[in-house]
C-alpha positions as CSV (number, residue, x, y, z in Angstrom):
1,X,-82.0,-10.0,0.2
2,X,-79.1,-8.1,-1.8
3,X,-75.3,-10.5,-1.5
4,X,-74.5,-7.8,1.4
5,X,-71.5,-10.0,1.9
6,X,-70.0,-9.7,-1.7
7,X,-71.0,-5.9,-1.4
8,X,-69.0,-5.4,2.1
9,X,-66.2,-7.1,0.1
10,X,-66.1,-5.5,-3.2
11,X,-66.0,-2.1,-1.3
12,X,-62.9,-2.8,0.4
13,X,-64.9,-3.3,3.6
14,X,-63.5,-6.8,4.2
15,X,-60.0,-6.6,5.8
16,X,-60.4,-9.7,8.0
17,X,-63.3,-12.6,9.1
18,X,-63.0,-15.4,11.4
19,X,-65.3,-17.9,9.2
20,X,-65.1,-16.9,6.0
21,X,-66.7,-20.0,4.7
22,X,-69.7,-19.9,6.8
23,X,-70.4,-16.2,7.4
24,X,-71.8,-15.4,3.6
25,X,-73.9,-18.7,4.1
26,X,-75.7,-16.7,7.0
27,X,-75.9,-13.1,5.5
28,X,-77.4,-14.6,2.5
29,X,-80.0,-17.0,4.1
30,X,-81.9,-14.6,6.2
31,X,-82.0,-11.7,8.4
32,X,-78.7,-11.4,10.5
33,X,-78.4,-9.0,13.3
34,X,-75.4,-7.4,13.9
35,X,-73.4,-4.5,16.1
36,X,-70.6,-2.0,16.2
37,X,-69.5,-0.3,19.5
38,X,-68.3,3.3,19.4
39,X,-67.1,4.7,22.7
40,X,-68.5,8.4,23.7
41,X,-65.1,9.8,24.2
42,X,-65.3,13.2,22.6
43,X,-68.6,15.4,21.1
44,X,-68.8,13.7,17.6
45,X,-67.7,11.3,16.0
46,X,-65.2,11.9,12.9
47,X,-64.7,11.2,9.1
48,X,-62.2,7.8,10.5
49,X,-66.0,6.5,11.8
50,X,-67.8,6.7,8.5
51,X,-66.6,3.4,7.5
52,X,-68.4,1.1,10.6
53,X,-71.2,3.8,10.1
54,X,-71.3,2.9,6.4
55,X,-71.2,-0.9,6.9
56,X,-74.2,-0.5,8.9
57,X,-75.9,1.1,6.6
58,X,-75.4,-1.3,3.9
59,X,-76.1,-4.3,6.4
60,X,-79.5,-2.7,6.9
61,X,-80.3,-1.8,3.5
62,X,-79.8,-5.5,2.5
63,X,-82.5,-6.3,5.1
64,X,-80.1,-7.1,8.3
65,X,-80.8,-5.2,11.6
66,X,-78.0,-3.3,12.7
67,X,-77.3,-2.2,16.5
68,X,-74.8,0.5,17.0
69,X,-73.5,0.4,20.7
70,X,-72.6,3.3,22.3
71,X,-69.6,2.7,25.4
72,X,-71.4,5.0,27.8
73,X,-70.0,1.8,30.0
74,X,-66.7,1.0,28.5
75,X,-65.7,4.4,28.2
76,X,-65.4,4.4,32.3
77,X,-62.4,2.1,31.6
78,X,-60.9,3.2,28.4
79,X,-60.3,1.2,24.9
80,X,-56.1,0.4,25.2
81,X,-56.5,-0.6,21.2
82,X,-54.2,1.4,19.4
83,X,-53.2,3.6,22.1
84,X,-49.7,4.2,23.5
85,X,-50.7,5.0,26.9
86,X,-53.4,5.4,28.7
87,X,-56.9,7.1,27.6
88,X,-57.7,10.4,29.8
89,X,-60.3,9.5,31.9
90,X,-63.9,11.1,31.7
91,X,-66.7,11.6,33.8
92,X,-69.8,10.0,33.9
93,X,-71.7,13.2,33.0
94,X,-69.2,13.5,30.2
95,X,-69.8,10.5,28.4
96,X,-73.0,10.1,28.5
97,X,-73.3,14.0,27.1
98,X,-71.2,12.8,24.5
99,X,-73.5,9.7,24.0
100,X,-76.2,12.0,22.9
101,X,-74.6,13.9,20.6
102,X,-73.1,10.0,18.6
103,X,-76.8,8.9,18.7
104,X,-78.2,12.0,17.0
105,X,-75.1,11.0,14.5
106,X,-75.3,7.4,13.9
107,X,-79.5,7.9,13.3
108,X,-78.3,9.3,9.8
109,X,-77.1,6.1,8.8
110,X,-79.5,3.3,10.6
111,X,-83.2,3.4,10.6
112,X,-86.1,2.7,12.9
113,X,-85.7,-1.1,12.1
114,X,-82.4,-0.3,13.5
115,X,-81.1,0.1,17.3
116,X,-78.4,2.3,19.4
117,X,-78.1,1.2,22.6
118,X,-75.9,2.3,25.6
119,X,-74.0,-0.5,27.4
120,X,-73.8,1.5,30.1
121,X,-77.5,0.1,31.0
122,X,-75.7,-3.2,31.6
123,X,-72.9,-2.8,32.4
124,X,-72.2,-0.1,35.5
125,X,-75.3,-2.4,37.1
126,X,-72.6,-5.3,37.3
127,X,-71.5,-6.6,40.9
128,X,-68.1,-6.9,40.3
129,X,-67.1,-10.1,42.2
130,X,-70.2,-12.0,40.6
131,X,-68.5,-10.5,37.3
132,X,-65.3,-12.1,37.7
133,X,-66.9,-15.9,38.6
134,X,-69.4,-15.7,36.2
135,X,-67.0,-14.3,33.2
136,X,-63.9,-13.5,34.0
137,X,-63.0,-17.3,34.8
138,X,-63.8,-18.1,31.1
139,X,-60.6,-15.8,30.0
140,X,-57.3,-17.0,29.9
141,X,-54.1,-14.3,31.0
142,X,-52.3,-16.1,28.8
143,X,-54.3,-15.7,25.9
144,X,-55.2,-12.0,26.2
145,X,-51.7,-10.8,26.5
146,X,-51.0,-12.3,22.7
147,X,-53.5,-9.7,21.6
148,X,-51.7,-6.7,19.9
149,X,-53.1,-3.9,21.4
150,X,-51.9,-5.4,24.8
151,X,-48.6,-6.4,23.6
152,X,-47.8,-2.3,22.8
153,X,-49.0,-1.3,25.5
154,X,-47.0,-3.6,28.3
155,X,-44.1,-1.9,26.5
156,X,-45.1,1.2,28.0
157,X,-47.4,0.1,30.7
158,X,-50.7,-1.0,30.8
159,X,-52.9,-0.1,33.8
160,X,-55.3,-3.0,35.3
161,X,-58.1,-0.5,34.7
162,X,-57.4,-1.0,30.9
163,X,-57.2,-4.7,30.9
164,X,-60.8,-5.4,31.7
165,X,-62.0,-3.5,28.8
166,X,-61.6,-7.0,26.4
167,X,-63.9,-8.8,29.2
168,X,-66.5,-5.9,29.3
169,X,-66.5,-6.0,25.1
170,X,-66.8,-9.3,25.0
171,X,-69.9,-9.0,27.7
172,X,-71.3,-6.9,25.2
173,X,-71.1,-9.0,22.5
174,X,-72.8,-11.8,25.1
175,X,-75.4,-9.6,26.0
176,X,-75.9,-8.8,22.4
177,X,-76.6,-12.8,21.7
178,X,-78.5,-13.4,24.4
179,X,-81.1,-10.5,24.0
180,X,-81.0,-9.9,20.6
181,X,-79.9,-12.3,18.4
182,X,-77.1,-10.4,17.5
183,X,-74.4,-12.8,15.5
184,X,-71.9,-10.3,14.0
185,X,-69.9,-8.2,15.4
186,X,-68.3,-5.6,13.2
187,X,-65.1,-2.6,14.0
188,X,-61.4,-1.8,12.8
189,X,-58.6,-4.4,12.6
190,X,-57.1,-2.6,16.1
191,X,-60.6,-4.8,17.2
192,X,-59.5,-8.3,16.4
193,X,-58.6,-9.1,19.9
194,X,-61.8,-8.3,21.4
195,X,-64.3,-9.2,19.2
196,X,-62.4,-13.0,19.1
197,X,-63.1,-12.9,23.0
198,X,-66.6,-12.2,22.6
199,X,-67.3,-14.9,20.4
200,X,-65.2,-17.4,22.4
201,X,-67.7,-15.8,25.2
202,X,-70.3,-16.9,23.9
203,X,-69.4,-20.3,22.7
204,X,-68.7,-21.2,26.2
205,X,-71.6,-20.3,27.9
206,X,-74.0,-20.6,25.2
207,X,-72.3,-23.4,23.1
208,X,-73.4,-21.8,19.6
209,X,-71.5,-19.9,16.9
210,X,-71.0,-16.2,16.5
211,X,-68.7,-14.3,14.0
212,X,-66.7,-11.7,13.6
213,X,-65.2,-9.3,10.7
214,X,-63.3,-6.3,10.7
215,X,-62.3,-3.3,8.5
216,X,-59.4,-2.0,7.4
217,X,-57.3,0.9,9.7
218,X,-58.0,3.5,7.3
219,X,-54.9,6.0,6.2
220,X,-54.6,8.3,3.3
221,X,-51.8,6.9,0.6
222,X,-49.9,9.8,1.8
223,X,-49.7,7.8,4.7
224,X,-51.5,10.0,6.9
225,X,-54.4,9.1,9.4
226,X,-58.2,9.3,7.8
227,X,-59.6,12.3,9.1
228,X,-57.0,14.3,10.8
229,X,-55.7,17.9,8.6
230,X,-53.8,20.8,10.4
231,X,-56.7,22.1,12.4
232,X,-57.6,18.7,13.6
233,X,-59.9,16.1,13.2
234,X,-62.8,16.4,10.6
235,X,-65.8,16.1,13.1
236,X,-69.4,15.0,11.7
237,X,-70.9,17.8,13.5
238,X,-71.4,20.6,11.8
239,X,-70.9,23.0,14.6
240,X,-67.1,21.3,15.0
241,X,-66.4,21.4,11.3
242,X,-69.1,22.5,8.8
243,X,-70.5,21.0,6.3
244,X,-67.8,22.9,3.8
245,X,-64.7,22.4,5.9
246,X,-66.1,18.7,5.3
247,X,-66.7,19.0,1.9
248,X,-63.1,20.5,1.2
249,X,-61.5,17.8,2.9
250,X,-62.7,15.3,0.6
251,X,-62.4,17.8,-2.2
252,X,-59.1,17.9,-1.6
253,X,-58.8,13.7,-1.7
254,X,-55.6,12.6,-3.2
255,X,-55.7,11.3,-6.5
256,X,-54.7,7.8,-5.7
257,X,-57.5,7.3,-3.0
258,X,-60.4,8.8,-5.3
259,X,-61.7,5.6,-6.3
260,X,-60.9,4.1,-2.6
261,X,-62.9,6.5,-1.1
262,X,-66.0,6.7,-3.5
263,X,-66.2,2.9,-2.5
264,X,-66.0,3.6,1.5
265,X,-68.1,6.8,1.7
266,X,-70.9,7.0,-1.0
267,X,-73.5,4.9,-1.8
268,X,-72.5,4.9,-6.1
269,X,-72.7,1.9,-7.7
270,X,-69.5,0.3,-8.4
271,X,-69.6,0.7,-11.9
272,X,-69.6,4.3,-11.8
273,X,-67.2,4.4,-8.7
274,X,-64.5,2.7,-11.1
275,X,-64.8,5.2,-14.0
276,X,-65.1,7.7,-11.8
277,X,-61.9,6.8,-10.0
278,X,-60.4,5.8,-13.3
279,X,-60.6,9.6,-14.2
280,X,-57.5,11.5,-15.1
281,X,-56.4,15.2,-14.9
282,X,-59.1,17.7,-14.7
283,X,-61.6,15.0,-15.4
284,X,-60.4,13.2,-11.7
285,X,-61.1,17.0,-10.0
286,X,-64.6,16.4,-11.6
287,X,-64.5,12.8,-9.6
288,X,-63.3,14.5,-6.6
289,X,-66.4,16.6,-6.8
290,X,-68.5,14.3,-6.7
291,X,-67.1,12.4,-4.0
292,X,-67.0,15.4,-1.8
293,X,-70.4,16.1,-2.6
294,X,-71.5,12.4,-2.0
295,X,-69.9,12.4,1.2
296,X,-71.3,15.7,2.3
297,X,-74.7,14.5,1.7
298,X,-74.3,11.5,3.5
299,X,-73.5,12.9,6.4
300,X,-75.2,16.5,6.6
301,X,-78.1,16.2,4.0
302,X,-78.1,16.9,0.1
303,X,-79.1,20.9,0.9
304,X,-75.9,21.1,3.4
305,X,-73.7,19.0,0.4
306,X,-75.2,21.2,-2.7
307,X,-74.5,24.9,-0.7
308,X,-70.8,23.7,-0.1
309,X,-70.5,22.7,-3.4
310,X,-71.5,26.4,-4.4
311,X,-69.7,27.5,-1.6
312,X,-66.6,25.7,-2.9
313,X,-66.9,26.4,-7.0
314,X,-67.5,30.6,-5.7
315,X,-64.2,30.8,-3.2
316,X,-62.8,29.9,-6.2
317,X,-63.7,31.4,-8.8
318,X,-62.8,35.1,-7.0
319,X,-66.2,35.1,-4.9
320,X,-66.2,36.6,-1.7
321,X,-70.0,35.9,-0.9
322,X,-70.4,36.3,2.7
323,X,-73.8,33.7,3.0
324,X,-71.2,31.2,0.9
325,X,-69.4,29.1,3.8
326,X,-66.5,29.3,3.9
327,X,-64.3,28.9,6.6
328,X,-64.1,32.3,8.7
329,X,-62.3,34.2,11.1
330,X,-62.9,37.4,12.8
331,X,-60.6,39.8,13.9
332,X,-60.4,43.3,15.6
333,X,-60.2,45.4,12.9
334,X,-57.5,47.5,15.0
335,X,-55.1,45.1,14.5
336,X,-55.1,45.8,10.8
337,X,-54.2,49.7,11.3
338,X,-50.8,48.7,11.3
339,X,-50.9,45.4,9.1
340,X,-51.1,42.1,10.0
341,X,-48.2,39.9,8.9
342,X,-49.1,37.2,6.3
343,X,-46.9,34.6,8.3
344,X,-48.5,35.4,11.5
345,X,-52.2,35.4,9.4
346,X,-52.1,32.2,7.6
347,X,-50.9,30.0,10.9
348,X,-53.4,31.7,13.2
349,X,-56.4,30.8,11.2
350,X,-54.9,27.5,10.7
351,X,-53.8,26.9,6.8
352,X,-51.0,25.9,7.8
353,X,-49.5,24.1,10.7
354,X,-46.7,26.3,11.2
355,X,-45.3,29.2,10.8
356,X,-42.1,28.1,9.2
357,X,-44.7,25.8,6.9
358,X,-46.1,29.5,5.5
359,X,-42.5,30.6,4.8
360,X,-42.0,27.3,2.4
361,X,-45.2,28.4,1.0
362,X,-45.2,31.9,0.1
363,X,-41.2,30.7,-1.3
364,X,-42.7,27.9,-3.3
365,X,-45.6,30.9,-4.7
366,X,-48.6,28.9,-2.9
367,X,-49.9,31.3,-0.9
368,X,-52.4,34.2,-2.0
369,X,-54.3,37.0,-0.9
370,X,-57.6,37.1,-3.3
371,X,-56.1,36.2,-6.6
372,X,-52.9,38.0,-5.8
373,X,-50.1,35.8,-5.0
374,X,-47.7,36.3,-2.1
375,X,-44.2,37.0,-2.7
376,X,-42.3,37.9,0.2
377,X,-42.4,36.5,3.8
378,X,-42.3,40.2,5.2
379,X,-45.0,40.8,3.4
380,X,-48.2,42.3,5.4
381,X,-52.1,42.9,5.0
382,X,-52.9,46.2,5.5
383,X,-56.7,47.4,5.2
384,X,-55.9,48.3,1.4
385,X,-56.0,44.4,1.3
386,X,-59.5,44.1,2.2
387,X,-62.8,44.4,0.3
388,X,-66.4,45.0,1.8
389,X,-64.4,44.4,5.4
390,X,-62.6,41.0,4.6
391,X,-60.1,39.6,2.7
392,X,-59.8,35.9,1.0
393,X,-56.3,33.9,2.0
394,X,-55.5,31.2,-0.3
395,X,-53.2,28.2,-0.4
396,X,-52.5,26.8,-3.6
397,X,-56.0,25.7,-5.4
398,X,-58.0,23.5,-3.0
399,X,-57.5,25.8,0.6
400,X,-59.4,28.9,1.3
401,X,-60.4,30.9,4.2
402,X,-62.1,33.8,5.1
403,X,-61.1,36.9,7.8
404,X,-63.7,39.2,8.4
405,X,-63.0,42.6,10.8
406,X,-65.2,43.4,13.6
């Protein structure tokens, strides 16, 4: 078995572990099972999740099992960790639609040796006052209002609803132990809290160890959060953001978390990741390439990642192939009799967040039409604008997008 330990950490996996002297010990002498939760709250998952969906797939391709749980159960009561007020609530026919769509997801990265579960199966069978004597009496108040992501929250409020969720995690992570070895639980630092209680769980009712490690909160060294642009979150389904939206946004990586991110979210060895991210000028765009490409692959297939690659190399280099895909909107075509104003254009198809945020642009000479650049904020597309029935918008070198007439 590979050092998936010394792996995790090199990577910048690693942010913190609660026995650090014990927990390579046990990677390295065996098969180890291990788990991440991920709550069913929206469609997909997004580009913040590829890092527990990456851990997993390096635990298992060292020869661990991985488990990836999915909170079809947990999700009924709503994760306060890293939330400033309450989560808005879902239905049961929600979440578990949601379910389906993470399991298709989080196949791509585990294998058949590998399990997603639902701990809904387990958990909505509970009888609730059994609950509380049987686990709820081995948590201390005390103790779980120290945890962080309570202590925000009782500034603002926390609902009672909320505060079970650490005793239903921790159940998990019992449940987990008991029926399938599982020793490690894995998730984000905002996870500290709960994954603590589960082990402390399990050492009181099954007096035996079980560890815990987390990953870093991921933000871009602009300071902004992983996965989130002007239009949103960058979804891992391809029918929320396609596979070149996704390949753009790591196209467009900033130069100090190149090497970062071809550590996180490709498989590269970490030779080549450090040149790679070593790279300066036009050499780095050549790194930020390949990392987009990587990526791309890793989440929607080498076929999806090589087409947006051409897709992205032909947008700019003047292309307007229709098949290419990029980014499009459609529009009446009536609305274009009169012109359309660039202003009113590039925030509707969301380049930019704003208005006012198109006016700084076309001022600072970064917004375009084809390979024409925009000089003027009263400026307006007219159909002399448009070629074959579209027309290419531009910001700067890395955006593009598409508006076709109907």
């Amino acid at each position: 078995m590979s050092d998936v330990y010394a792996i995790l950490k090199e990577r910048g996996f690693v942010s913190q572990v609660t026995d650090e002297a014990a927990l390579p010990g046990l990677l390295a002498a065996g098969p180890v099972t291990c788990y991440v939760g991920f709550d069913p709250t929206a469609a997909s998952l997004h580009a913040g999740s590829l890092l527990p969906l990456m851990a997993l797939a390096h635990m298992e391709r060292a020869g661990h099992r991985p488990i990836a749980i999915l909170g079809g159960g947990t999700a009924m009561v709503g994760d306060p960790s890293g939330k400033t007020e309450m989560r808005k609530m879902l239905s049961q026919d929600d979440i578990s639609a949601n379910g389906e769509g993470l399991r298709q997801q989080i196949r791509k990265f585990i294998g058949a040796d590998g399990l997603v579960l639902d701990n809904s199966d387990w958990l909505l069978e509970l009888s609730y006052v059994s609950f509380l004597r049987e686990i709820g009496r081995h948590f201390s108040v005390n103790r779980m209002l120290t945890a962080e992501s309570y202590k925000i929250r009782l500034e603002k409020g926390l609902s009672f609803l909320e505060f079970n969720y650490q005793l239903l995690q921790a159940y998990d992570y019992l449940v987990l132990f008991q029926k399938y070895g599982c020793h490690l639980q894995m998730g984000g630092d905002d996870q500290w809290g709960n994954i603590v209680a589960g082990m402390d769980l399990i050492r009181r009712v099954e007096a035996k160890p079980a560890y815990g490690l987390t990953f870093p909160l991921l933000e871009t060294a602009s300071g902004e959060k992983m996965g989130k642009t002007a239009r949103g979150a960058v979804w891992l389904d391809a029918e929320l953001t396609s596979a070149y939206e996704f390949y753009q946004y790591f196209r467009n990586t900033d130069d100090r978390d190149v090497a970062r991110f071809l550590a996180f979210f490709t498989f590269l060895p970490m030779d080549e990741v450090r040149a790679l991210g070593a790279e300066k000028d036009a050499a780095l765009n050549r790194s930020k390439e390949r990392l987009a490409y990587e990526a791309t692959a890793v989440v929607h297939g080498k076929e999806a990642a090589e087409k947006a690659q051409q897709a992205a190399r032909s947008a700019f280099c003047g292309s307007a192939d229709g098949d290419a895909g990029i980014p499009t909107t459609e529009l009446d075509s009536k609305r274009f009799a009169a012109g359309i104003g660039v202003v009113d254009l590039f925030a509707e198809v969301g380049l930019c967040k704003s208005k006012s945020e198109v006016r700084r642009l076309i001022k600072q000479g970064g917004a375009r039409i084809a390979d024409r650049r925009i000089t003027t904020i009263e400026e307006k597309i007219t159909p002399a604008d448009l070629c074959d029935g579209c027309v290419l918008l531009r910001v700067g070198k890395k955006k593009v997008h598409r508006v076709v007439l109907r």
